[in-house]
C-alpha positions as CSV (number, residue, x, y, z in Angstrom):
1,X,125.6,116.5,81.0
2,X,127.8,113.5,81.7
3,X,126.4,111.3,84.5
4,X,127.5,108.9,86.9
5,X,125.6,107.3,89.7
6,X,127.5,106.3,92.6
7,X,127.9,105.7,96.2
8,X,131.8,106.6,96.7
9,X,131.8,105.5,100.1
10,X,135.0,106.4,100.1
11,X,136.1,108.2,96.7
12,X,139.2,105.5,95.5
13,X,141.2,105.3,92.3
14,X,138.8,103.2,90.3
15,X,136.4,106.1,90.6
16,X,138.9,108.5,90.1
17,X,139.0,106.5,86.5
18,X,135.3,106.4,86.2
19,X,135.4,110.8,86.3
20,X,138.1,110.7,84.1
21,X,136.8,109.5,81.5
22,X,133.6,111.3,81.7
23,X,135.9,114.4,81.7
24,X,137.4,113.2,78.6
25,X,133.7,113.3,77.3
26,X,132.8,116.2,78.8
27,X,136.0,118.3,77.1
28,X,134.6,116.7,73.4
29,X,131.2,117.9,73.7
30,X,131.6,121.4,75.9
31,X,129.3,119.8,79.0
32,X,129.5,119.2,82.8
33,X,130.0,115.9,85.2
34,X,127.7,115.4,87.2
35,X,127.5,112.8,90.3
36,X,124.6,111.2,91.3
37,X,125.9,111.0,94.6
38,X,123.7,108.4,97.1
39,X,122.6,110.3,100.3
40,X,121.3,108.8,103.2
41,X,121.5,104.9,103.1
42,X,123.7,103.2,100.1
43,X,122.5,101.6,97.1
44,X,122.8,98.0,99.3
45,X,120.5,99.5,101.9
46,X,123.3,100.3,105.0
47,X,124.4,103.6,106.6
48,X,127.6,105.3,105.0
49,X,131.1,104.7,106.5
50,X,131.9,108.7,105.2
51,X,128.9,111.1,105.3
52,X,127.6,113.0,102.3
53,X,129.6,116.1,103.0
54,X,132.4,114.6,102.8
55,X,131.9,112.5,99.7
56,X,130.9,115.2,98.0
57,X,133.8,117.4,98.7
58,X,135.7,114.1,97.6
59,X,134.2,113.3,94.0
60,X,134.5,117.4,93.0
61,X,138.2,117.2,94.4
62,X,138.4,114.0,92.3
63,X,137.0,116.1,88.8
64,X,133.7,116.4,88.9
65,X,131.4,119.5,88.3
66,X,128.6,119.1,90.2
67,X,127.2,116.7,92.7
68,X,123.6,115.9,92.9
69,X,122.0,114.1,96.3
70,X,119.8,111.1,95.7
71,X,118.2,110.1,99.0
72,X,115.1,108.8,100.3
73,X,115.2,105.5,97.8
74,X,117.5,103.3,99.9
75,X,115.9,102.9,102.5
76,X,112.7,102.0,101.4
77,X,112.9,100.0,98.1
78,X,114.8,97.4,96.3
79,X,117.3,98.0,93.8
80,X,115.1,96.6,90.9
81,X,113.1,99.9,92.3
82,X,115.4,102.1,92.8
83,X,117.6,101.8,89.1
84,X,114.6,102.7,87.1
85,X,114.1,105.7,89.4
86,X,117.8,107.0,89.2
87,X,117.6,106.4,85.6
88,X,114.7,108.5,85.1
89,X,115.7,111.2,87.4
90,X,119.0,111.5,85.4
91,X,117.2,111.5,82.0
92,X,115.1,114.3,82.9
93,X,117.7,116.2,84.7
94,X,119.1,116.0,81.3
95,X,122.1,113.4,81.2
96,X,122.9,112.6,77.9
97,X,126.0,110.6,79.1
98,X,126.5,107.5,81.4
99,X,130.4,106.3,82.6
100,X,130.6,103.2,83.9
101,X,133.1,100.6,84.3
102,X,132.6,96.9,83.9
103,X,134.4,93.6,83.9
104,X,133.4,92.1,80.6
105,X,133.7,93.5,77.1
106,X,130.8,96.0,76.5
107,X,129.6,94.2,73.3
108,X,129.1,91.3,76.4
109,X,126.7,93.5,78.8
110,X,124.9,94.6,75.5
111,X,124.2,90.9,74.7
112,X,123.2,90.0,78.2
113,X,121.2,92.9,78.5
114,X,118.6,92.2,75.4
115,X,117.5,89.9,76.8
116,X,115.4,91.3,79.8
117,X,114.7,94.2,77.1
118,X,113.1,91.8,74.9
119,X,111.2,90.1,78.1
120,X,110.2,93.4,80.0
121,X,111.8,92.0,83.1
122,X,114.7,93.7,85.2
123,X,113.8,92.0,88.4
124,X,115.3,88.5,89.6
125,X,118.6,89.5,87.0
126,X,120.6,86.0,88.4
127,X,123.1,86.6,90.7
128,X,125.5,84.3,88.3
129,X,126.0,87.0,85.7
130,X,128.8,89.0,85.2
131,X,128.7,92.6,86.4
132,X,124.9,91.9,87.1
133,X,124.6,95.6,88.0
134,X,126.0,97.0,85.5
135,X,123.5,94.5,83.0
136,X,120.6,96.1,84.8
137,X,121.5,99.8,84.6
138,X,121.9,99.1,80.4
139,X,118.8,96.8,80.2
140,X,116.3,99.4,82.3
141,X,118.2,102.1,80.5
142,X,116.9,100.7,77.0
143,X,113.5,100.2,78.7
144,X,113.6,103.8,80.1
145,X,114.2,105.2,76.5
146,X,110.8,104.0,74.6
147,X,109.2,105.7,77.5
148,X,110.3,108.6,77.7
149,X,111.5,109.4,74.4
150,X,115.6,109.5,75.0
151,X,118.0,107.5,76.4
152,X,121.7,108.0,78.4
153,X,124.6,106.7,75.9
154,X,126.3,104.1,78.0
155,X,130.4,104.8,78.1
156,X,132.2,101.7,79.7
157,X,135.9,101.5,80.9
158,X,137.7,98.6,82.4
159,X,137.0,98.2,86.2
160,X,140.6,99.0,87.6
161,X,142.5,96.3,89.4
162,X,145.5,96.1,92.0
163,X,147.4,93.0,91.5
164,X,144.2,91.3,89.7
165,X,141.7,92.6,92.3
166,X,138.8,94.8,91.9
167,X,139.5,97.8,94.5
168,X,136.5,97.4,96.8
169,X,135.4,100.0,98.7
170,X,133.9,97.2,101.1
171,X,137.4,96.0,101.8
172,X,138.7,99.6,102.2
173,X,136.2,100.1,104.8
174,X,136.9,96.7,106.4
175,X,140.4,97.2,106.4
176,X,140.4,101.0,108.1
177,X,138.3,99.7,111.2
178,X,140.7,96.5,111.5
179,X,143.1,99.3,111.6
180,X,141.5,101.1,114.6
181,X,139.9,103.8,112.1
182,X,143.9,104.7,111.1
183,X,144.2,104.3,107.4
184,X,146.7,101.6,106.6
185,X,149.7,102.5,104.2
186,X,147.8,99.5,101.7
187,X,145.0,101.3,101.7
188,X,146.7,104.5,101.1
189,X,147.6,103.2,97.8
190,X,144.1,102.4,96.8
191,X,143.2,106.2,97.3
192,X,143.7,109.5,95.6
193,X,145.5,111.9,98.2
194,X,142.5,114.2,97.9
195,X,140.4,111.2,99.7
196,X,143.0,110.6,102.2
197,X,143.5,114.1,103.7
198,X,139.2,114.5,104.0
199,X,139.3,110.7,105.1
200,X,141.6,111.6,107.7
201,X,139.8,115.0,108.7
202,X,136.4,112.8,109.1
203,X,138.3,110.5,111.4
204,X,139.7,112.8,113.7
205,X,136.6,114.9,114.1
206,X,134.6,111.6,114.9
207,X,132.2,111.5,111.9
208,X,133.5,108.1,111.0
209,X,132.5,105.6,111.1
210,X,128.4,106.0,110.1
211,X,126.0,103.8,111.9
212,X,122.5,102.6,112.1
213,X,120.4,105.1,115.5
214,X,120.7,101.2,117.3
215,X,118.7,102.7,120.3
216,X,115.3,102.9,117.6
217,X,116.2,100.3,116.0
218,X,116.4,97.6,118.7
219,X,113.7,99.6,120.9
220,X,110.7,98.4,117.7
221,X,112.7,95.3,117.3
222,X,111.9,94.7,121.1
223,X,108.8,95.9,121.6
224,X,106.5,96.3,118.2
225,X,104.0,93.0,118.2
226,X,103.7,91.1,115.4
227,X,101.1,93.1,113.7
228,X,103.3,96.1,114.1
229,X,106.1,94.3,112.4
230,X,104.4,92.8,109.7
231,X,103.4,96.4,108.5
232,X,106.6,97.6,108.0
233,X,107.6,97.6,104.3
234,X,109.9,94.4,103.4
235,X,109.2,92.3,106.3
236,X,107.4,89.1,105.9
237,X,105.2,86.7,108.7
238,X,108.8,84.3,108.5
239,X,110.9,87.2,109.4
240,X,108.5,88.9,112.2
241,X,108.3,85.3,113.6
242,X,112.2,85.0,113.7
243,X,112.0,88.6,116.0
244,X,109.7,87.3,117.7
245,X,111.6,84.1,118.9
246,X,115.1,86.4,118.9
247,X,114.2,88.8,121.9
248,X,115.6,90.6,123.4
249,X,117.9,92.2,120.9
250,X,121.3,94.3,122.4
251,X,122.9,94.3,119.3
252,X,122.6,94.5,115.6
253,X,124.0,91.0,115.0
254,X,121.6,89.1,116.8
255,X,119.0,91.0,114.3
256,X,120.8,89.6,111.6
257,X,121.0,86.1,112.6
258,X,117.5,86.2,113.0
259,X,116.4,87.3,109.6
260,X,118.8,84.7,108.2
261,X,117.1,82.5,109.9
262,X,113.8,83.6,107.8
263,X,115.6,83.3,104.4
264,X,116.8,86.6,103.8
265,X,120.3,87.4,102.2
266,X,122.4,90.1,102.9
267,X,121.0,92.8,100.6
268,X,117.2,92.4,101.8
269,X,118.4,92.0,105.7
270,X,120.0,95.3,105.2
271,X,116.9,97.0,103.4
272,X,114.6,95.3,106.0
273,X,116.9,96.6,108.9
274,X,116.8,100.3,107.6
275,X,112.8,100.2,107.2
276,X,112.5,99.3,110.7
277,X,115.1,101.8,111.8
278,X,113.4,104.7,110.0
279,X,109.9,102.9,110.7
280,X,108.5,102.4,106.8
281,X,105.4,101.3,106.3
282,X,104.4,98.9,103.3
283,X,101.8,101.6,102.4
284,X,104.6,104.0,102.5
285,X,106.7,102.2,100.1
286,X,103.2,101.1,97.6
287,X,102.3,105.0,97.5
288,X,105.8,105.6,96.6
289,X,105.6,102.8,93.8
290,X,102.7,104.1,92.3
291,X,103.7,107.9,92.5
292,X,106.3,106.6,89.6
293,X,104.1,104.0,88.3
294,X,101.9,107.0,87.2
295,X,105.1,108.7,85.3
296,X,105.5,105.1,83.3
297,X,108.9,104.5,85.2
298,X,107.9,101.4,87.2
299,X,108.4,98.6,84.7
300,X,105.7,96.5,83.9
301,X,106.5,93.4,85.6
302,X,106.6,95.3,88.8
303,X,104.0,97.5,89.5
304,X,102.0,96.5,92.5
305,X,99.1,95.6,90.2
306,X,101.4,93.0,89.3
307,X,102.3,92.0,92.0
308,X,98.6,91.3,93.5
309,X,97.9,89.7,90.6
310,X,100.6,87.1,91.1
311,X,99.4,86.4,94.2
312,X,95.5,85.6,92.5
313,X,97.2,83.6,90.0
314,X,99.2,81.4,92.4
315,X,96.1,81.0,95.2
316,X,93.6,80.4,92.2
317,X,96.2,77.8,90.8
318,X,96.9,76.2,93.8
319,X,93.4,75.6,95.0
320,X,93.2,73.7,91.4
321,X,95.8,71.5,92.6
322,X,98.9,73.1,90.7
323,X,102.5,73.5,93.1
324,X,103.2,76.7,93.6
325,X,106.1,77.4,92.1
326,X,105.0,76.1,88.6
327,X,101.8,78.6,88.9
328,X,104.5,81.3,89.4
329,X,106.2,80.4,86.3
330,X,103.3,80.4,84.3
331,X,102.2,83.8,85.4
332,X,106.0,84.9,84.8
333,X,105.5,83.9,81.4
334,X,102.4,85.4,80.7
335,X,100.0,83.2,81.5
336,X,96.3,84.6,82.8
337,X,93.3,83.8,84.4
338,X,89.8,85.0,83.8
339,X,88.5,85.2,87.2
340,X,89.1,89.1,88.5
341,X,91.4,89.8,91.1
342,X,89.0,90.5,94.0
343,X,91.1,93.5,96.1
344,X,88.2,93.1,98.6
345,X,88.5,90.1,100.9
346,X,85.7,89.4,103.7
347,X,87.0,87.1,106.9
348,X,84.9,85.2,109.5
349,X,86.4,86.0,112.9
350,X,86.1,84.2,116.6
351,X,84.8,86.1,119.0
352,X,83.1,85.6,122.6
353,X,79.8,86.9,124.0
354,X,81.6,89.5,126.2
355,X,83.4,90.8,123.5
356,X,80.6,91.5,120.9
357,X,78.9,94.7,123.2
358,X,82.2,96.5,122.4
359,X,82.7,96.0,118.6
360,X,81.4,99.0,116.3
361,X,81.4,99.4,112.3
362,X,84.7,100.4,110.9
363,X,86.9,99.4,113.9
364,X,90.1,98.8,112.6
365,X,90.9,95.0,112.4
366,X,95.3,94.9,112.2
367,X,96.7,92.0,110.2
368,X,99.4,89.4,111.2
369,X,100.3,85.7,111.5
370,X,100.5,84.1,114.4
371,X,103.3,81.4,115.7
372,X,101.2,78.4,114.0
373,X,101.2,80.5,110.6
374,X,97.4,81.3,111.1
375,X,96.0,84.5,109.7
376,X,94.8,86.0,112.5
377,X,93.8,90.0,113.5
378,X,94.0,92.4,116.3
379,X,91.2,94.4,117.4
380,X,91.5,97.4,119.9
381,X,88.7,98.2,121.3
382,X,88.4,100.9,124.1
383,X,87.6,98.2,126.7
384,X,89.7,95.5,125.1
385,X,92.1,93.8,122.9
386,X,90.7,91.5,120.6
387,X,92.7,88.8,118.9
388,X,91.9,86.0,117.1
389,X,92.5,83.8,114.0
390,X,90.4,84.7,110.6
391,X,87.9,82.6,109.3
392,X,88.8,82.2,105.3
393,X,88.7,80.0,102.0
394,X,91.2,77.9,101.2
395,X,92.2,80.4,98.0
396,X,91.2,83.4,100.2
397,X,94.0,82.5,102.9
398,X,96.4,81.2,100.3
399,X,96.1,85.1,98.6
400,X,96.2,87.0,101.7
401,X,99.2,85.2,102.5
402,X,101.0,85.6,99.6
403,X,100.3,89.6,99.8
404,X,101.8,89.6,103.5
405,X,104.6,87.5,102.1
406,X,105.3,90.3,99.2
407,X,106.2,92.7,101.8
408,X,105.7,96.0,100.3
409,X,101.4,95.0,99.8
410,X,99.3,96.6,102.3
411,X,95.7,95.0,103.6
412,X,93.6,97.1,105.8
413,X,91.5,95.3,107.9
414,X,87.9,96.9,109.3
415,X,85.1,95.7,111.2
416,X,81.7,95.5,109.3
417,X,78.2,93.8,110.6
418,X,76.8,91.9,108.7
419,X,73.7,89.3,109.3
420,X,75.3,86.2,110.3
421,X,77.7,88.3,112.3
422,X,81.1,90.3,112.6
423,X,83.2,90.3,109.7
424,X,86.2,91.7,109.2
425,X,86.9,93.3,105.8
426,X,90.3,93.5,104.1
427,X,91.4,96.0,101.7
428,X,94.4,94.5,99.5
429,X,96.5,98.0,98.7
């Protein structure tokens, strides 16, 4: 089989290029192409401008074989997550195969890809390489084959240009709604006529373009308190706070600004947008994680184990007087401590006479920040709600924090009696 994973949102001529030449492979070894075709949300996280159906009628009109559905990824996990998954998928689907086209000479993603090869690490690939994506899918490639025996054989061709431009399906989208959803003759020239007649057949039955369910989305954006927010999968205590302050919400832009505010680019606003919208939950996402960590897919630098370690690392370093972001250097580069990562934390909490008669063992205890960055809990009681800020350790705060900051970590907070008192226990993951 020859593969290609894609989101052909719409099908143009540079991907009309890309199943070309995995024809041309296809012919010399008697096999199939076959699309990985992106179903549901796109590889950057956002609803489709053309639904599946329709791409998929577009890439077999374009050449290919057969058209496989990836969903369910998108929505809920990064790309340094998602790659290794698609990779694997394809692998064991039994893709011998991969097109791809690329900016740089081949020999030049092959160099910059040995590198994370040699390191183990696919995540934080800088933004300033060339054809970064392209890097990543040949790096985690090479990772995928030591594990599981075989690897895809990368073909690259020259990404195709117009007047020394990349044809972007971004603009092409950009440019048909500036166009009041008519498809401009410029455009027209960008696309095989196969993509303009279904294009045009979308458009007229009102399936273009695709967008977010706004009511759901700006009904939790509204109305889910903080501790609601800071469960859901890739959203941290600065970007519930920057909700918080941006009620009440009409439209999706507002949403953005205010995630922007928190720090977040335009990749992870989108991601973190979609989780809310389809309501994912950071245990959601770590079950997921660990589903593949147990098929060796997950690289190592990114399995939530790691990831809770770092946090130990950084706290324990930091209570020693280290700045943070030297402690998370060292543990990038290997460095250990010997103290055991505790994954049970226990937390003094504040509570009033009145309140104590209707506490009881195992009550759940909901985690979140509050607006003067305290670590604080919610307690619902069948008489009351309960809130108030943790008691905890300098290291213990500076861990917990870090593991609400990671956004996909989930801590489970409980009641338990203890005695000198309430406590409330917190289950890291």
């Amino acid at each position: 089989m020859i593969g290609i994973s894609a989101d052909f949102d719409p099908v143009h001529r540079g991907h009309v290029k890309l199943i070309q030449k995995a024809r041309e492979v296809a012919d010399e070894k008697g096999s199939e192409v076959v699309i990985y075709l992106n179903k549901g949300y796109s590889a950057n996280h956002a609803p489709f401008f053309v639904g599946y159906d329709a791409r998929r009628r577009m890439a077999l009109a374009a050449g290919a074989d057969r058209v496989v559905p990836i969903e369910g990824l998108h929505h809920r996990l990064t790309m340094a997550y998602t790659v290794p998954i698609r990779i694997a998928m394809m692998i064991q689907d039994g893709v011998r195969d991969y097109v791809d086209a690329t900016d740089v000479s081949p020999n030049q993603i092959k160099k910059y890809a040995s590198d994370f090869v040699k390191s183990g690490i696919f995540s934080g690939i800088p933004r300033n390489l060339p054809n970064r994506n392209v890097i990543r899918w040949y790096a985690v490639n090479e990772f995928l084959g030591k594990v599981l025996g075989r690897r895809m054989k990368f073909h690259f061709i020259p990404e195709l240009k117009v007047q020394d431009e990349k044809i972007s399906g971004r603009i092409i989208r950009r440019k048909i709604l500036e166009n009041n959803l008519r498809i401009p003759e410029g455009v027209r020239k960008l696309l095989p006529t196969s993509t303009i007649t279904i294009l045009q057949e979308e458009i007229d039955q009102g399936n273009i373009p695709g967008e977010r369910n706004l009511e759901v989305l700006l009904d939790r954006l509204n109305n889910y308190p903080r501790p609601g927010l800071l469960e859901i999968a890739h959203l941290n205590a600065a970007a519930v706070d920057e909700i918080i302050e941006g009620r009440k919400y009409r439209k999706e832009t507002p949403a953005w600004a205010s995630l922007r505010k928190a720090g977040y680019g335009p990749v992870l606003t989108r991601l973190a947008l979609s989780c809310v919208e389809e309501n994912v939950t950071r245990r959601e996402v770590f079950d997921l994680i660990k589903s593949y960590q147990k098929e060796r897919i997950i690289p190592p630098d990114q399995t939530v184990e790691r990831v809770i370690g770092r946090a130990w690392f950084v706290a324990s370093s930091v209570e020693k007087g280290m700045d943070s972001h030297e402690a998370h250097e060292r543990f990038r580069k290997g460095e250990i401590i010997r103290h055991k990562v505790p994954y049970t934390v226990n937390a003094g909490i504040h509570l009033r006479s009145f309140e104590l008669s209707s506490l009881q063992e195992g009550l759940p205890a909901q985690l979140y920040v509050d607006k003067r960055g305290m670590i604080s809990c919610l307690i619902k009681t069948r008489e009351r709600k309960i809130k108030s800020p943790l008691k905890l350790q300098a290291r213990d705060a500076t861990y917990l924090r870090l593991l609400l900051d990671s956004q996909i970590i989930p801590l489970q907070g409980s009641m338990i009696s203890k005695k000198k008192g309430w406590r409330v226990q917190i289950k890291v993951g």
